[in-house]
N, C-alpha and C positions, 0 to 999 in steps of 0.2 A: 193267581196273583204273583205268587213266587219265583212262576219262570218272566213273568216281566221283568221282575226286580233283578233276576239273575241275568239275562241278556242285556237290558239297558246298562247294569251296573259293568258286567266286564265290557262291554263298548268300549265306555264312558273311561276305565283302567287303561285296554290297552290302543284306546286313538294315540293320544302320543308316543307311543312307540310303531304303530302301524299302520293309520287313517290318516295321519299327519307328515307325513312322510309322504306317503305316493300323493298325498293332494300338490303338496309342494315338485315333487318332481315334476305331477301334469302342470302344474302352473307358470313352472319355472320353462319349460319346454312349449311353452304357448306365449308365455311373455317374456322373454329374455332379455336382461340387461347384462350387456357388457362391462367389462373396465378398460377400460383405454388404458393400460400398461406400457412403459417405455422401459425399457432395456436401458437408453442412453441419459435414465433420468439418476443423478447420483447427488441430491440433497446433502446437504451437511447435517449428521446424525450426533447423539448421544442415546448413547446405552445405559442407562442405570438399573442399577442390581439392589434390591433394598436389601438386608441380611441381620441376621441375628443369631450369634454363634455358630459360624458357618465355616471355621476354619476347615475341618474335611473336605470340603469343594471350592472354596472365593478364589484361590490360585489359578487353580485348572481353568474355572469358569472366566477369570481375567483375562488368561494367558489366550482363552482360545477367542475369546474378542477380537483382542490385538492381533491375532493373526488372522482375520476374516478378509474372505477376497473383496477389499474397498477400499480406498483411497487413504489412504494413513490422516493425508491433512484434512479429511473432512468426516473423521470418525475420532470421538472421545468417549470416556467411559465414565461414569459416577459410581462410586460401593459406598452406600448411607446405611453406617450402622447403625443396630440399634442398640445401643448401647452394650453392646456384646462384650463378653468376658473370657473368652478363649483362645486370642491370640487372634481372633480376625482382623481388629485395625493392625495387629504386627506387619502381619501378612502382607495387608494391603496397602500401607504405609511402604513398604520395601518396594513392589512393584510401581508404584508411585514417584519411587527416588529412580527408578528402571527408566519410566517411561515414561512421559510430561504428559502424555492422553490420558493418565490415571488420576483419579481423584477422591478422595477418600472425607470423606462428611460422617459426623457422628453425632446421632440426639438422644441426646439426654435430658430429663430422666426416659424410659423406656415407654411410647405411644403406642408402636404399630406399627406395621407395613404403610397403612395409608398415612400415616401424618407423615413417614419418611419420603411417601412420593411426594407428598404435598411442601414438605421443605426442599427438596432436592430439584421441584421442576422449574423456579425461578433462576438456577444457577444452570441451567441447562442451556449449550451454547449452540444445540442442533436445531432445524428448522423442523426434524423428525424427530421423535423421543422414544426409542425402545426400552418395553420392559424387559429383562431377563429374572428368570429366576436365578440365584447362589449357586443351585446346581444341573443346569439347564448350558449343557453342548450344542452350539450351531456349526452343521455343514456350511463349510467352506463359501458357499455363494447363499448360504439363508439368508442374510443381511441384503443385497442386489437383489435377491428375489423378492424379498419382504419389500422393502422401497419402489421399486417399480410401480406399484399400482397406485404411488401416490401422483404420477405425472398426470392418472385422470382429476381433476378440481370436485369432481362429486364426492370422492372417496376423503374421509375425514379420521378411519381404524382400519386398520390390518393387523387377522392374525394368521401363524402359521400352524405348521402342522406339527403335534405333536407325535412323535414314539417312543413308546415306551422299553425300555432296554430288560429286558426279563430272565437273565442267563441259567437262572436255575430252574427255569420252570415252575415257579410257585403259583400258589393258588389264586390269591386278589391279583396276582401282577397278569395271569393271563384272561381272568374276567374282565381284568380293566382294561387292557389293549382292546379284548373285540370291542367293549362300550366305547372307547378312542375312537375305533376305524368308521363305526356308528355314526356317531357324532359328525367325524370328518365327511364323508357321505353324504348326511343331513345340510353338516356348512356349505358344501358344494352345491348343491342345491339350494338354497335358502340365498345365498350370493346370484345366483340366476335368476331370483325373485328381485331381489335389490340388496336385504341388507341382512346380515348374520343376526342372532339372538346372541349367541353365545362363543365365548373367545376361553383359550389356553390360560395365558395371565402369565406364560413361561419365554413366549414369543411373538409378544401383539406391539406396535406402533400405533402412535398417533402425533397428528400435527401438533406442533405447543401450542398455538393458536386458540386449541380446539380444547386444552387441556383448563378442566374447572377444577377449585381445590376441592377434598370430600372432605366429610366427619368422619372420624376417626374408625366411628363404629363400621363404615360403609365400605362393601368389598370391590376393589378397585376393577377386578378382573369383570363383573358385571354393571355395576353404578356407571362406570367413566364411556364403554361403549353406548347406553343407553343415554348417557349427557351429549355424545359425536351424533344419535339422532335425532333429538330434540333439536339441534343447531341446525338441522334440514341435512347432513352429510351422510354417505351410506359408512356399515361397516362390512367387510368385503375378507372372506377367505384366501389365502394364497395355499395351495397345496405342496409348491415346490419351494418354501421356504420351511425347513428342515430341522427340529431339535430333537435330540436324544434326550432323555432323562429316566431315572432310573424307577422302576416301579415302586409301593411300598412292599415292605415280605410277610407283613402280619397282617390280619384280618383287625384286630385291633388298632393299629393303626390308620386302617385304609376308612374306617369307620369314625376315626375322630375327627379326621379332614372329612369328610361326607358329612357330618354329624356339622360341621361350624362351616361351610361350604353353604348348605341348604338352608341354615339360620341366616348367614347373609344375605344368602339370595332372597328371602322372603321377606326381608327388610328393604333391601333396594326393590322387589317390587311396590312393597308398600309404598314407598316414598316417590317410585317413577308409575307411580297408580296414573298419570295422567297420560300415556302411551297408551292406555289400553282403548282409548278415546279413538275409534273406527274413524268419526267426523274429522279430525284430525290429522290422523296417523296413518288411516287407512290401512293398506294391509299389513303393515310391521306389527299393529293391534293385535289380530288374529295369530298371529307368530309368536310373540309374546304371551299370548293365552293358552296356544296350544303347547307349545316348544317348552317352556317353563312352567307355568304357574300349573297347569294341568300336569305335568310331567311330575311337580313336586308333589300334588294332593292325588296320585293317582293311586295309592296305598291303599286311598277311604273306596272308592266303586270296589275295587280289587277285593278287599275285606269283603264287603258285603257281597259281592257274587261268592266269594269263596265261602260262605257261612249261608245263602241262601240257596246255593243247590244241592242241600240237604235235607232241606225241608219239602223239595220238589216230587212227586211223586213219583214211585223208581218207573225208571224205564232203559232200553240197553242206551239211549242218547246221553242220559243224566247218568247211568252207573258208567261209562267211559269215564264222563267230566271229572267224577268224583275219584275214578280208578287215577286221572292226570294228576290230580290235585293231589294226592296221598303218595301219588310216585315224586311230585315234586320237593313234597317234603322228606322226603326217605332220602334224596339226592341231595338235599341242602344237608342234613343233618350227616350224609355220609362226609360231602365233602371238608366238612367242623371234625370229625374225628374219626372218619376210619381209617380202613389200613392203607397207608401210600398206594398202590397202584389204583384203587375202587375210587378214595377220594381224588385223585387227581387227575381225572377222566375231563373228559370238556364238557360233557353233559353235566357234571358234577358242578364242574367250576363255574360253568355260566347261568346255571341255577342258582349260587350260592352268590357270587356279583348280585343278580337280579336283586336277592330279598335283600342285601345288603346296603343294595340304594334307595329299596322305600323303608327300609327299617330304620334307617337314617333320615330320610326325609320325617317319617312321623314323629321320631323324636325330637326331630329341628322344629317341624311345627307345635309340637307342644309346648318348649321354649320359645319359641316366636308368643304364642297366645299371653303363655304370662309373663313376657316383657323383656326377655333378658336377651342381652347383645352382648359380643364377642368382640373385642379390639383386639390382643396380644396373639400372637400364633406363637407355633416351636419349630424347629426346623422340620422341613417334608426329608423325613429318613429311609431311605431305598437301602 
């Protein structure tokens, strides 16, 4: 009975990481939808940046807007503080008086990121609206590249491609580029199917058109794509639309965003529970089930395989699994505190990512169970 529980259960853990993934690849490669991208399509955009105490990055991040390869008259920028106390409206008040494309909005008392997009997207004078993060660098033609794919009319979200900027080689920052390069991989594929699940939140557009306000509690980077296909629109990866940003450098840190990330997400499923309707939605259903919801409760099968081939009756099949399991942990704990060169092997680090994402996920779903929601964030500190 045991080895059932043990095999269905790691299945059942790692399909979204590996069953789900080559299904989408064969699927995407048998049904292939394109984007009708035009090169020669240059929409009038606005960029808004929502920030909260962001003085260390809003300049740089303004500056390199303004200088992005597009059309000066058909590109504006919005900085909607959140009531920040650090010299960030200085800041951006100064490049404002700089340059007429600058615009500087400030709510008060202090909401959230979503209630600033949701104040700032009525005054928005782009027919595109990008989000950027505060501290989110775009190569020179990311903006062109990003826009192009709206000249196809199916396409309603684009996002691009994040990189993570990791100069010292730390630990979460090189776990978290390979789960990046993961992910972008997956979007690439999942774009060939028809529509992404999941977006950056650093470098994604969408039409205004298309744009519905949220509740506050509700995270924008997931709720607002999933609102573009409810409205029948795809959302559509661009790989050559290009942001820098800087990894986190603690483990702490990298786990509070994970930790209120995975809380959001399992509230905007709750709330776009109507996507998962096959009759409806058809395959974006299944992508949605596997890609996320299963991705977030993968923790629970994972546990119990990791706890039930113990009880398996030894053999050299089941004394490997359990030799895997005792190395994996030896490796996660090496790479939390031992000596610099042992912890900071790749084996190490990409062990210590892994548990990092479901240790985080279980704890968001345990706050998801007894009620509690996240509005306010801090700033993402690299």
């Amino acid at each position: 009975m045991f080895e059932w529980i043990f095999w269905i259960s790691l299945t059942l853990g790692l399909y979204p990481y590996l069953v789900y993934p080559l299904c989408v690849a064969l699927f995407g490669s048998l049904r292939r939808r394109r984007v009708n991208a035009d090169a020669a399509y240059l929409p009038r955009v606005t960029v808004i940046t929502a920030a909260y105490n962001e003085a260390k990055h809003i300049e740089a991040t303004v500056r390199n807007k303004l200088a992005l390869d597009y059309p000066p008259e058909l590109l504006d920028i919005i900085v909607i503080s959140d009531e920040s106390v650090d010299g960030t409206d200085e800041i951006v008040s100064r490049l404002a008086a700089e340059s007429g494309r600058v615009r500087l909005l400030r709510q008060v008392p202090r909401q959230g990121k979503t209630s600033a997009l949701n104040l700032a997207l009525p005054q928005a004078a782009g027919e595109i609206v990008v989000f950027s993060d505060a501290n989110s660098i775009y190569r020179p033609d990311a903006l062109r590249r990003l826009v192009r794919n709206f000249a196809d009319p199916s396409v309603g979200y684009v996002t691009g491609k994040m990189v993570y900027v990791n100069p010292d080689g730390s630990l979460v920052g090189d776990g978290c580029s390979a789960y990046m390069r993961f992910e972008n991989l997956l979007r690439a594929a999942e774009t060939r199917v028809g529509s992404i699940v999941g977006v950056d939140g650093g470098i994604d557009a969408v039409r205004r058109s298309l744009y519905r306000p949220m509740r506050a509690d509700q995270l924008p980077d997931f709720v607002l794509p999933l609102s573009v296909v409810e409205q029948g629109r795809r959302v559509v990866y661009e790989p050559e639309a290009v942001l820098n940003e800087e990894t986190l450098v603690s483990g702490s840190a990298e786990y509070r965003m994970r930790v209120r990330v995975a809380l959001r997400s399992f509230w905007a499923l709750w709330d776009k529970r109507a996507l998962f309707n096959p009759l409806r939605f058809g395959v974006f259903s299944w992508q949605l089930l596997s890609h996320k919801l299963l991705r977030y409760l993968s923790f629970v099968p994972l546990l119990v395989a990791a706890a039930s081939v113990w009880l398996i009756e030894p053999s050299p099949l089941y004394g490997l699994i359990v030799a895997g399991e005792i190395a994996f942990v030896f490796l996660v704990l090496l790479a939390l505190g031992g000596p610099g060169p042992l912890a900071n092997n790749s084996v190490s680090r990409y062990c210590y990512y892994f548990f990092l994402l479901n240790w985080s996920s279980a704890v968001a779903f345990v706050r998801f169970l007894s009620g509690k929601k996240q509005v306010l964030w801090q700033p993402r500190v690299g």
